[in-house]
N, C-alpha and C positions, 0 to 999 in steps of 0.2 A: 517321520510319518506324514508329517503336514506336504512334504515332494511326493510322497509315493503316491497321497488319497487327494494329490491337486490342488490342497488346502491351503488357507494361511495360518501362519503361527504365532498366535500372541498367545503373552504370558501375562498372567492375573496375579496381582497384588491387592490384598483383601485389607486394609487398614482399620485398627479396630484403636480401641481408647489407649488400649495397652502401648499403642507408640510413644506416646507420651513419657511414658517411666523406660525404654529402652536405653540403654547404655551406649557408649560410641562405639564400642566394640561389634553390638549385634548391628546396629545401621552400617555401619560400613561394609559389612558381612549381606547386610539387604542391596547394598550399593552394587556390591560384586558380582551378586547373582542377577540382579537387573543387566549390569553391562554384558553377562556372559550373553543372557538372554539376546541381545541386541545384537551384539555380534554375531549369532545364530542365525538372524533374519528374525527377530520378532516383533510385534508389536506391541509395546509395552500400556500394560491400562491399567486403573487402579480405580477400586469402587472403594466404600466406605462403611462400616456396619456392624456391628458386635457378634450375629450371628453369619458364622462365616462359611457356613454349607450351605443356608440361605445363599448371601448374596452371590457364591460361585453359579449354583442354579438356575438365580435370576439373571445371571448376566450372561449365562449360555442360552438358556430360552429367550431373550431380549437381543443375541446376536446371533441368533441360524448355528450355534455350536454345536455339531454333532458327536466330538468325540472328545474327550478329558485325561490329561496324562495326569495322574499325581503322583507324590512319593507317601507308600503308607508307612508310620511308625511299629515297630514289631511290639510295642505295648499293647495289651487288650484293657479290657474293663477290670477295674482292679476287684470290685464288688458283681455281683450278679443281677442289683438295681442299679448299679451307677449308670452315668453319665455317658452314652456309645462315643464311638470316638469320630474324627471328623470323616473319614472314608465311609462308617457306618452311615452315619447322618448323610452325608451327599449320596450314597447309594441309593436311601430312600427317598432323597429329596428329589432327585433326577433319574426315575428307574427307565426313561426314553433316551437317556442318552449313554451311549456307550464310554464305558470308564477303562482306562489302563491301570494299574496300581503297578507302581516300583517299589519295593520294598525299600525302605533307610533305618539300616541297622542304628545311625548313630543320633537320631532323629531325637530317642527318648531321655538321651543323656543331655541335647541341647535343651529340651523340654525344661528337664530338672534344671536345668541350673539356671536358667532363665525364671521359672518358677521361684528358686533361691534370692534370685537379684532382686527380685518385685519384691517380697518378703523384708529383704533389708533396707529398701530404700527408705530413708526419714523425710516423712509428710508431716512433720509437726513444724508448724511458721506460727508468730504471734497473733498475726490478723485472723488464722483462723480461730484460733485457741479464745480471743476476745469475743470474736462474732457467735459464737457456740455459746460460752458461759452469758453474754449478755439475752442471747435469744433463752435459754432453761431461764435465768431470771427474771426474760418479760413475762413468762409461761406463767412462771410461781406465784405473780404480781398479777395476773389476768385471775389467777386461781383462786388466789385470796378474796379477791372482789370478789367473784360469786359464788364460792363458800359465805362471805357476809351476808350477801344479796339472799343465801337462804337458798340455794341451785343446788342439784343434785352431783353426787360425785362422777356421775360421764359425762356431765360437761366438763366437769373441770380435765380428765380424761381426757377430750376432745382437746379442749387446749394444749393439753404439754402433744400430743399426738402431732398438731397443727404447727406447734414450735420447733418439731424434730424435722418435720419438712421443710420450712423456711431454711433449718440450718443444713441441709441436705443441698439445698438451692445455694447457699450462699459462700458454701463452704467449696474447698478444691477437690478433698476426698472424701470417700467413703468411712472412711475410720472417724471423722467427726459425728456422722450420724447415727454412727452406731454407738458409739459413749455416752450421745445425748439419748439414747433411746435408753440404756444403762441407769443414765443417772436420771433422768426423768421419771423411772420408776422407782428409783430409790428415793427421789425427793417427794415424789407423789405418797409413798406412805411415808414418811417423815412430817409432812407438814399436813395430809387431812387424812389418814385414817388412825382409827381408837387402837390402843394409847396416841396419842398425838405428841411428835418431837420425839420420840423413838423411833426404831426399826422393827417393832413388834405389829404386829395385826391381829385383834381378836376375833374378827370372822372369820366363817371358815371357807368364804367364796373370793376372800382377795387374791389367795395366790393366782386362784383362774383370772380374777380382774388382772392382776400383776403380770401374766404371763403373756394376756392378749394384749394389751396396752403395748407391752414389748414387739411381739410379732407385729402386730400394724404399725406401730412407729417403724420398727426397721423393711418392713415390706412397701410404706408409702415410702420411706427416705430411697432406699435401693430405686424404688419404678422413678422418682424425681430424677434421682443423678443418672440415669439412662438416659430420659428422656432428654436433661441437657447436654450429655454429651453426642444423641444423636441431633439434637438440634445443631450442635458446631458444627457437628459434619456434613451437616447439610448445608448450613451457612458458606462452611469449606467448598462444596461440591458447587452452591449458587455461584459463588466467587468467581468459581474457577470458571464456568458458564460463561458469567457475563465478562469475562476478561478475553476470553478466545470468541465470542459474537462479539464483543466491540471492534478486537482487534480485525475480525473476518471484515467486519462493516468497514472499517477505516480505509483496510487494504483496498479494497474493493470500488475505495472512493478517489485515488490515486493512483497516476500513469507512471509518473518517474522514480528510478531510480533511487536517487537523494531523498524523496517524498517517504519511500515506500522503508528506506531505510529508518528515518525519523521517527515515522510513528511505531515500528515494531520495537524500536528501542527504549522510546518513550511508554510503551506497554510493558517493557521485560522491565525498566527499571522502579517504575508505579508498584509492578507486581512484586519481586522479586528483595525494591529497598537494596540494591546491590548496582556499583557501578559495572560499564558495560564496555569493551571496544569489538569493532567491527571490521573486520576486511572481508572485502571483495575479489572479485576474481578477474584478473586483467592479463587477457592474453596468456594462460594456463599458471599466474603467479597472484601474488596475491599485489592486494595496489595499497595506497596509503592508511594506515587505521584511521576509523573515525569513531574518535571519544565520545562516552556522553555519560558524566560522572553525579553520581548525587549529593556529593559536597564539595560542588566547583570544579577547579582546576587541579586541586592537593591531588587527588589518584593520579594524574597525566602523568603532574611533575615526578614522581616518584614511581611509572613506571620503566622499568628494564626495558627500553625497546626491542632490543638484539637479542638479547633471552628467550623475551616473550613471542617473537617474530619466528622464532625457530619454534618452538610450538607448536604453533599454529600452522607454519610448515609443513611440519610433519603432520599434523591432523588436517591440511588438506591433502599429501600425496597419500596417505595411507587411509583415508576418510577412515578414521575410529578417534575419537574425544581422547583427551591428556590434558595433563596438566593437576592444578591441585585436582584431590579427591581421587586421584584416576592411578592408575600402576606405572605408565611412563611419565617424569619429567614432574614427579607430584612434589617438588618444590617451587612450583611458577605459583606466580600469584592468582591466574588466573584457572577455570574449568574454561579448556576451549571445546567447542563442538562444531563440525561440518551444519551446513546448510546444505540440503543437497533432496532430491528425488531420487526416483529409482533410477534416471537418466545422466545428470550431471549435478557435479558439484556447486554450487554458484557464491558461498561465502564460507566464514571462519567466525562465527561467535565466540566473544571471550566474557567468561563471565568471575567478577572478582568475589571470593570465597571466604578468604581471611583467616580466621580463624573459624567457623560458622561455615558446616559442609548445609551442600542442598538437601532437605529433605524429601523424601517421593513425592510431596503436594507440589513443590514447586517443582521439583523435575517430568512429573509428570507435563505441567502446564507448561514449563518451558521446552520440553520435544511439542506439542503440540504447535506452539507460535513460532516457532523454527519451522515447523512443517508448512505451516500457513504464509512464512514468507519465502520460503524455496517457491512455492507455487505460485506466490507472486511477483517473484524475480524470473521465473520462468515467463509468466505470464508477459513479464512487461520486456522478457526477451526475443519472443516470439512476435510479441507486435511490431517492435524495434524493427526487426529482420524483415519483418514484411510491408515494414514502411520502404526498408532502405529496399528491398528487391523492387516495389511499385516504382520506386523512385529513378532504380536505376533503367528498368523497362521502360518508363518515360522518357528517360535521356535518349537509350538506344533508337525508341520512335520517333524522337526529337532528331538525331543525328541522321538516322535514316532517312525522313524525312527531307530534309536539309539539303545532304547528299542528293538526292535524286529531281529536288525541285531545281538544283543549281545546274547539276549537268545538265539538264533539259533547257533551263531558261537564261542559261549565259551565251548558249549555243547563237542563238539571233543576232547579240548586237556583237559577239566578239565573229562573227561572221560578216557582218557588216562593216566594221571598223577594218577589217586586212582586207575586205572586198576593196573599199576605198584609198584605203593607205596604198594598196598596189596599181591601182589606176593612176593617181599620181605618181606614182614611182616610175609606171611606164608611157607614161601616156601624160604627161605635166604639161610638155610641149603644144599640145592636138588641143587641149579643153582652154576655153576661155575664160575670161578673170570671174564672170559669170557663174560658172559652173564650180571653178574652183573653191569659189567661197561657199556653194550649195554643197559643196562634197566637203570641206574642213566643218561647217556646221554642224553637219550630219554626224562626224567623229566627234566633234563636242559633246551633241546630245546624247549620244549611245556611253561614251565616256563619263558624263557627268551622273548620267543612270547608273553606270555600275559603280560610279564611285558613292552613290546615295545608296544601292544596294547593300554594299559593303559595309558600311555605315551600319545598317541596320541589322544585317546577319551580327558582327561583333556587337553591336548591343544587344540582341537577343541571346548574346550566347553569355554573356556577362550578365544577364538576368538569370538566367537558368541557372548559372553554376554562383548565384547569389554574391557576385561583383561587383555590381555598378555601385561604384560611388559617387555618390551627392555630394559636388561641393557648392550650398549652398550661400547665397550673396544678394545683396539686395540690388534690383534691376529696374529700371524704367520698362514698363511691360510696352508703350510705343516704339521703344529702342531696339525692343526681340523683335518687335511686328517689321519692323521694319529693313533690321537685318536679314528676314528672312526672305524677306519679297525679291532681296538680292539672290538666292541660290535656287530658287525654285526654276522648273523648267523652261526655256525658253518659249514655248508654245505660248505663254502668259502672255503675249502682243496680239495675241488672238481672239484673249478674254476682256472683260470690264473687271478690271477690279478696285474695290473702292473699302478703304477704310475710314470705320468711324467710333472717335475715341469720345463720348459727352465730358468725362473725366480730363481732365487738361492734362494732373501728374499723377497717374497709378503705377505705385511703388510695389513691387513685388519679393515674396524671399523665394527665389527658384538661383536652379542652376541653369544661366542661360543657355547655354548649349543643348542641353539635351530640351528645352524647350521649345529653343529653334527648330529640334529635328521634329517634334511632334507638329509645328506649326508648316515644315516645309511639306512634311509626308501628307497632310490633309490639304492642304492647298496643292499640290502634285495631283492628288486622287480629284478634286474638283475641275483642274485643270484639264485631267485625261477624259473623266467620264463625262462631261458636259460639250453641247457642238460648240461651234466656232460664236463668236459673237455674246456668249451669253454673260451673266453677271454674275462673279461673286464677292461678295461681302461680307468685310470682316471687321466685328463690332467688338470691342474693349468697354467695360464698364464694373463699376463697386456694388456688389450686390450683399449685404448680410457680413461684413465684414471678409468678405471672397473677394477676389477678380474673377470676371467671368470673361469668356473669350467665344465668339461664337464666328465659325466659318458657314454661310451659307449661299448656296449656290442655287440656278433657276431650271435645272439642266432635268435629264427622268426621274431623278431620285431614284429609291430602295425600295426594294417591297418585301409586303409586310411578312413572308416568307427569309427573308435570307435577313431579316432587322437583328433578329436572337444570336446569329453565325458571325457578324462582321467583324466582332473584334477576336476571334476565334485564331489560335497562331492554323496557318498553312491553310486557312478559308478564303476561297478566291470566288465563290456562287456561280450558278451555272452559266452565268451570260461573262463571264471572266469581270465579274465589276466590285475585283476588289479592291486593293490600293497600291497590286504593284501591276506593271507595265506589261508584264508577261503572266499573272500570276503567280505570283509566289507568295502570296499573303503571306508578308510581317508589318506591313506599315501601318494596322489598326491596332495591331495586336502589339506592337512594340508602343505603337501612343498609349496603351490604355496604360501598360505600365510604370512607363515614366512619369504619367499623370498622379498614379494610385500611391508610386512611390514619392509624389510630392505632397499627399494628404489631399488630394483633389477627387471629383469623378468627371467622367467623358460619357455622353450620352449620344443619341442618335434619337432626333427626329425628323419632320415630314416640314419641309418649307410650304407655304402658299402661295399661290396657288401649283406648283409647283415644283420639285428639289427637292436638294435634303439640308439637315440642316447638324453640323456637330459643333457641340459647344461643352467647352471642359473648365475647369474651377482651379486655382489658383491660391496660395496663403498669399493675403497682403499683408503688406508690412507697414506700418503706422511710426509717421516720422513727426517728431516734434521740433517745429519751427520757432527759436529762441531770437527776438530781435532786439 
């Protein structure tokens, strides 16, 4: 029906006090007809409530239910006042919603014999048996005072009445308050009506006192123990609330994996008092369980892995639950259940049983916190994947990029360098010593650029694909400055450059190499973009527990347009003033790097009058001089 009319299919479980005294015979039997349910496509829900064409009612008006299948019993009313039956009642209680009735022949014989079982079960325990006799003889003792005191026999009335409630409250069933409501009237004329200390009464209005004393004792004690067993159930229903909003809340607070696993476990096992194992779903199998037992390590050690691995197995290729409680494989220790949506499977919950099956309260709550962590394994699958897709369209733009700034800008000097190399080849004879050594320079510089180039495409690509490794060492930071002054471009005989250290020994923790490369690539960039003649300066000193390092040059400087862009990978600005030779901006963009990757930053600012000025930060290292 629910395919034909486009609808969905949940099945209602109405829990009433009566679960309590059910036998394992008919739970397992409620077990069945749930799983059948489920298997069907349903959704299983479960209210709470004594009046049970009520709560079916309210809970189709409460969810847009427009249509009802039920099985009706072939029983009617056995009397012509009794009691209608439960199809009767929900017809009148829902006459807007459309009802199906299946007949079930065998309906009235489960009835009866169920009916039988409640009858035999023994509710006599000594706690109650004390609690009962001790409350009639506070009653008797309350009684006596105000028969002395000179008080009218309905107070005294009111008290044993008052006593039968207390033991209606304190007691587990209903058969103690009904005794006390029994014997409270037999002690009430016993101990204060004429003859006194018999069972006679000479007026002729006690029986009516004697008969209503009864009915309102047994009418308050009955409306008391309703109202506590609707209070559990409500307590039950709060529970169950705030255990699936906390768990909503936690999930919701949590990206990973591992994260997302912990807390739903730590929910099932708070909730449930039952140890738990978890697999996951790795590459369409299942990946390692992860335990989490609530007395220690004892369930791990003692469980069957290979047993229980098969299991679980099978209740992910076949997505339907086994194991204990369940029709296959109901010797494992565990109740496994899929994790899963309507889309994909994503884990295997295994939940330890024992002797001690789950009852609908907790399998109710525990499909719902399954439900809530598929969704959240879903969830954190779907970001996962769209991290890794960003990730990987970033490489491709990266690569792309790459490719195309190289073909275009190796073209010039490997152009230049067989322009010359073949001039000499053929012409070595013709050119003078002159010429020759302007033409070997020239294959230096274009060489030594692409071999700085080079340099810096393999360290950018070692960032990217998160390679670089630091090997960190302690350096004299005058010893990098100065190493570097050696590989920088020969054009530098054209510049002033001046170094100045206030610091005599600043000891640094860097990896010198890749410091040098940041110190040659900015000195390169001052080199290229400043005229002939000008000045740069470069100043070392201890600042805050830093080294700081500042290159600054007198030349046009940046402006305040392209200042946001320069350390940007493949930003070259429109006047080409970036930091490589042909633009191919990497040489800002790799400093800033290997800066960030030594715990330092790199800035840009405006020199005076004048320039620019970059200056970046350093870990110093603090050496203690023992003489």
């Amino acid at each position: 029906m629910a395919e034909a009319f486009s609808g969905t299919f949940t099945a209602l479980y109405v829990e009433t006090s009566e679960y309590s005294v059910m036998d394992e015979e008919d739970k397992k039997r409620l077990r069945n007809h749930m799983h059948l349910a489920r298997q069907s496509g349903a959704k299983i829900e479960t209210v709470y409530g004594e009046d049970i064409a009520f709560q079916i009612s309210e809970f189709a008006r409460l969810s847009g239910v427009t249509k009802l299948v039920i099985g009706r019993s072939i029983a009617t009313r056995r009397f012509p006042l009794g009691k209608p039956t439960l199809t009767d009642r929900l017809i009148t209680q829902a006459p807007n919603i459309e009802i199906y009735i299946i007949p079930d022949s065998t309906s009235e014989m489960v009835y009866q014999v169920n009916k039988a079982k409640k009858k035999s079960e023994h509710f006599w325990n000594g706690k109650d048996i004390v609690n009962s006799i001790e409350m009639i003889l506070a009653a008797s003792a309350i009684g006596f005072y105000f028969w002395k005191l000179g008080l009218s026999e309905s107070n005294i009335v009111m008290v044993y009445i008052l006593g039968v409630l207390f033991t209606s409250v304190i007691t587990t069933h209903q058969i103690y308050s009904l005794i006390s409501s029994v014997v409270s009237v037999i002690v009430f004329n016993f101990l204060f009506t004429e003859p006194r200390f018999t069972l006679f009464a000479y007026d002729k209005d006690y029986p009516i006192t004697f008969l209503t004393m009864f009915v309102v004792a047994f009418l308050t004690s009955s409306l008391a123990i309703k109202l506590k067993r609707q209070a559990k159930q409500a307590a039950q229903a709060a529970y169950r609330t705030k255990i699936l909003f906390d768990t909503n809340q936690l999930l919701e607070r949590v990206n990973e994996r591992d994260e997302i696993i912990s807390v739903t476990a730590s929910q099932l096992t708070k909730l449930l008092n039952r140890s738990i194992v978890i697999y996951l779903i790795e590459k369409n199998d299942l990946s390692k369980p992860d335990f989490f037992s609530v007395d220690g390590k004892t369930w791990e050690k003692e469980y069957d892995f290979e047993k229980e691995k098969e299991v679980a197995s099978w209740v992910l290729h076949h997505n339907k639950h086994a194991g204990a409680t369940a029709e296959n494989y109901s010797d494992s220790s565990c109740l496994y259940l899929s994790v899963r949506t309507s889309k994909a499977v994503y884990g295997v919950v295994g939940i330890e049983i024992s002797d001690k099956p789950l009852d609908s309260f907790e399998n109710s709550i525990l499909l719902s916190i399954l439900g809530e962590l598929a969704l959240a394994l879903e969830n954190e699958k779907n970001a996962r994947e769209k991290a890794e897709a960003a990730l990987l369209a970033q490489k491709e733009q990266l690569r792309s990029n790459l490719l195309r700034s190289i073909s275009h800008d190796l073209r010039t000097p490997l152009t230049s360098i067989s322009g010359n190399v073949s001039n000499l080849l053929s012409n070595e004879d013709r050119f003078d010593e002159k010429t020759k050594v302007q033409l070997y320079s020239d294959i230096y510089d274009d060489t030594m650029w692409l071999i700085n180039l080079v340099e810096n495409i393999l360290s950018v690509t070692r960032i990217d694909e998160g390679r670089l490794n630091i090997r960190l060492s302690t350096e004299l930071l005058d010893e990098i400055v100065t190493e570097s002054l050696q590989h920088i471009s020969r054009q530098k005989s054209e510049h002033e450059i001046l170094v100045k250290s206030p610091d005599e020994f600043l000891l640094v923790k860097v990896d010198a190499s890749l410091i040098m490369q940041v110190m040659i690539n900015l000195l390169n960039n001052a080199i290229k973009y400043t005229q002939k003649g000008s000045r740069i300066v470069i100043t070392t000193k201890k600042q805050d527990r830093q080294a700081v390092v500042q290159i600054a040059d007198n030349g046009p400087g940046i402006s305040d347009e392209m200042k946001p862009f320069v350390f940007d990978l493949f930003y070259s600005g429109a006047k080409s003033m970036a930091d490589s030779r042909r633009s191919l901006g990497l040489g800002l963009s790799l400093c800033k790097s290997i800066v960030e990757a030594h715990g330092g930053t790199i800035v840009l600012s405006d020199n005076v009058p004048n320039g620019a000025v970059f200056t970046f930060t350093l870990p110093i290292e603090e050496v203690d001089l023992h003489e």
